[in-house]
C-alpha atoms as one frame of an Amber mdcrd trajectory, in Angstrom:
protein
  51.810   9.911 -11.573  51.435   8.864  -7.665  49.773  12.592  -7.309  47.496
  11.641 -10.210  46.630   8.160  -8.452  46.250   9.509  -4.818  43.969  12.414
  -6.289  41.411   9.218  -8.376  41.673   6.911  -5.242  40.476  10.418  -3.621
  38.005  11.323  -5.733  36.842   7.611  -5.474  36.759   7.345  -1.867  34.459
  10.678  -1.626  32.335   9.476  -4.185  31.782   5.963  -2.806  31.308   7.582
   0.992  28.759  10.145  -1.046  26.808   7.137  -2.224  26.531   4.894   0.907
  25.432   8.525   2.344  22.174   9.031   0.720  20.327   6.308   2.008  18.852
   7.190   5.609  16.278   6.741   7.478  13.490   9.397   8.575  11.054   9.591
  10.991   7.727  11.509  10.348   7.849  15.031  11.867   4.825  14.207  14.045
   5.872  17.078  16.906   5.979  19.705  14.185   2.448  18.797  12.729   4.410
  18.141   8.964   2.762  14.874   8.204  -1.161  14.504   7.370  -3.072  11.372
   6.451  -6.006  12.316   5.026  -8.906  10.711   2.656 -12.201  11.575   1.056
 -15.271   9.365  -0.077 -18.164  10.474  -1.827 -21.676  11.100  -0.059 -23.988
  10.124  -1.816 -22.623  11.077  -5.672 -23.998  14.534  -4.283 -20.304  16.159
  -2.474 -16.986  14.804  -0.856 -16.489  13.994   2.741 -13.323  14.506   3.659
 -11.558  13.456   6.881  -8.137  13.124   8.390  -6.250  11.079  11.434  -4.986
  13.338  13.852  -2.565  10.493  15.398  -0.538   8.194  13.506   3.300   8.010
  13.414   5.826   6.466  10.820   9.468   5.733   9.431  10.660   5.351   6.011
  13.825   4.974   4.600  14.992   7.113   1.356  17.948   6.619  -0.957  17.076
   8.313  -4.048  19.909   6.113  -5.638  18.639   2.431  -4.498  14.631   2.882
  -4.293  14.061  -0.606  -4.102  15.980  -0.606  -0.743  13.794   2.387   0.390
  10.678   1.252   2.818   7.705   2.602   4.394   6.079   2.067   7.888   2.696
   3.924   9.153   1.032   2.859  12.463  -2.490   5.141  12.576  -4.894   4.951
  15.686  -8.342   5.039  13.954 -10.113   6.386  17.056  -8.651   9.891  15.850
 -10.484  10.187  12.540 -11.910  13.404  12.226 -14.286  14.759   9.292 -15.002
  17.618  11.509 -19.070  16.327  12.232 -18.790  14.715  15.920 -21.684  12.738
  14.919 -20.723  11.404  11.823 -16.901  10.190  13.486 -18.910   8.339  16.147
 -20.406   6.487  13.320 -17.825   6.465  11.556 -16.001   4.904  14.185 -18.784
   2.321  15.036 -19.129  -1.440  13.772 -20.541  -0.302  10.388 -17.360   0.943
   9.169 -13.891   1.101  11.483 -14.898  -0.813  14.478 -12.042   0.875  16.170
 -13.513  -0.797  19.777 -11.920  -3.994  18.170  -9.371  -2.919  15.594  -7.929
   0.524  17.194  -4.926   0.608  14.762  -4.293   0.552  11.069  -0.695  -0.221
  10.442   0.598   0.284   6.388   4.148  -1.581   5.928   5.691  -1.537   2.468
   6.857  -4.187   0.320   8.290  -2.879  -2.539   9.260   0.801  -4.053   9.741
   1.440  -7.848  11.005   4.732  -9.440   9.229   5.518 -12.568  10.386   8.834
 -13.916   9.959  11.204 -11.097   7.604   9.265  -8.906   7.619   6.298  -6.794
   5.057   3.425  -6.685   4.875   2.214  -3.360   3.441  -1.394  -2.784   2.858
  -2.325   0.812   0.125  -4.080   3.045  -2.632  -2.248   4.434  -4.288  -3.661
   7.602  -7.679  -1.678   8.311 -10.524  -2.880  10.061  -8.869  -6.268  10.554
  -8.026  -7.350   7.299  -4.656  -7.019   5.380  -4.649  -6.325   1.578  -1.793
  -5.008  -0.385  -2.400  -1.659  -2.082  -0.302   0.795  -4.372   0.244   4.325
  -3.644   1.646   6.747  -6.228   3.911   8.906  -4.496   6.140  12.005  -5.822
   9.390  13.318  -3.638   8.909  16.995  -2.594  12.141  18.086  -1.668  14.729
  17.465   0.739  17.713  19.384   2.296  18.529  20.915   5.491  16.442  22.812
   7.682  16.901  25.541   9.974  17.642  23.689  12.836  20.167  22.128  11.440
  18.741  18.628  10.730  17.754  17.208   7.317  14.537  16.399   6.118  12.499
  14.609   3.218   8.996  15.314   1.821   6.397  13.428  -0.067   3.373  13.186
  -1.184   1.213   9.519  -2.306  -2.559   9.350  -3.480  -3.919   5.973  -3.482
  -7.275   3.965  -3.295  -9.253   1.631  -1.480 -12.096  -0.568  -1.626 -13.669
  -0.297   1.266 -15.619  -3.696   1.085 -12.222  -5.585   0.863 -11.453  -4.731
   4.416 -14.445  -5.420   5.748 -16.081  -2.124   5.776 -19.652  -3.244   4.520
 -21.787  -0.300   5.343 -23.356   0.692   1.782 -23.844   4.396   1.103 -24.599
   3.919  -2.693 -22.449   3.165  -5.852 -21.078   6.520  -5.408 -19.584   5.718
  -2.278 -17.685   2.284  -2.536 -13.949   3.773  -2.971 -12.131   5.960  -0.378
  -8.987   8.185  -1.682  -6.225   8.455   0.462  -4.171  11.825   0.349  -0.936
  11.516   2.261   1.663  14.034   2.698   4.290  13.237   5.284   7.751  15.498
   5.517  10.513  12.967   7.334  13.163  14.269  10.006  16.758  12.484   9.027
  17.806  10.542  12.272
């Protein structure tokens, strides 16, 4: 009987120190070029432009048991958007869109995850161009597990949309063009 209880109170205490395990926190694996935030608008109704920031950084924090403990943080510099046309980025990066001379950062921090199924809705402010407005991303978990280095990391993947009017971005390229997609796919080191 006390060999029965010490093996539960065992089994228990790995279980419960398996649990409080899972949830960690990640940072993106910026030095290894894993993480991408990317978007596309149309031109016109004609084709897509797509373009990406080549420096941003962020954190999240996963537990796969307890999403609505899990958070997101993204801090972008908006000076480093690239749609490969040097042209079109200084533009791009001018008054009639990003004004990044006054607003050089976009900063996303969450405010609430939800598991649905497989995938994760992510609810969070957005601050672009000066103005914060809460958006929803849809985001899917990639995988996870150690990597050959001997750390541990976590991958996902979000889509989501924006109006660019609501933050300010008032530059009219046609009903076509009034929504940008975001395409994010960001693979987290375990710290």
């Amino acid at each position: 009987m006390l060999k029965k209880t010490l093996l539960t109170l065992s089994a228990a205490s790995l279980l419960g120190t398996s649990l409080l395990a899972s949830a960690a926190d990640y940072k993106f694996d910026k030095e290894g070029q894993h993480a991408f935030v990317q978007f596309r608008i149309q031109h016109l109704g004609y084709s897509w432009l797509y373009g990406t920031f080549k420096d941003f950084d962020g954190t999240f924090t996963f537990d796969e048991a307890n999403p609505a403990s899990d958070k997101v943080n993204v801090t972008l510099n908006t000076a480093s958007l690239d749609t490969n046309h040097a042209e079109r980025d200084k533009h791009i990066r001018s008054a009639d869109f990003l004004n990044t001379a006054k607003f050089p950062q976009a900063t996303f921090a969450s405010t609430a995850v939800k598991k649905e199924g497989n995938d994760y809705k992510i609810t969070g402010d957005l601050t672009l161009n000066g103005v914060t407005k809460p958006i929803t991303l849809d985001a899917r978990l990639l995988g996870e597990g150690k990597d050959p280095w001997g750390g541990y990391r976590a991958g996902f993947e979000a889509n989501g949309e924006i109006v660019l009017k609501e933050f300010n971005i008032t530059k009219d390229l046609g009903p076509a063009s009034q929504k940008a997609e975001l395409i994010i796919s960001v693979e987290g080191v375990r710290q």
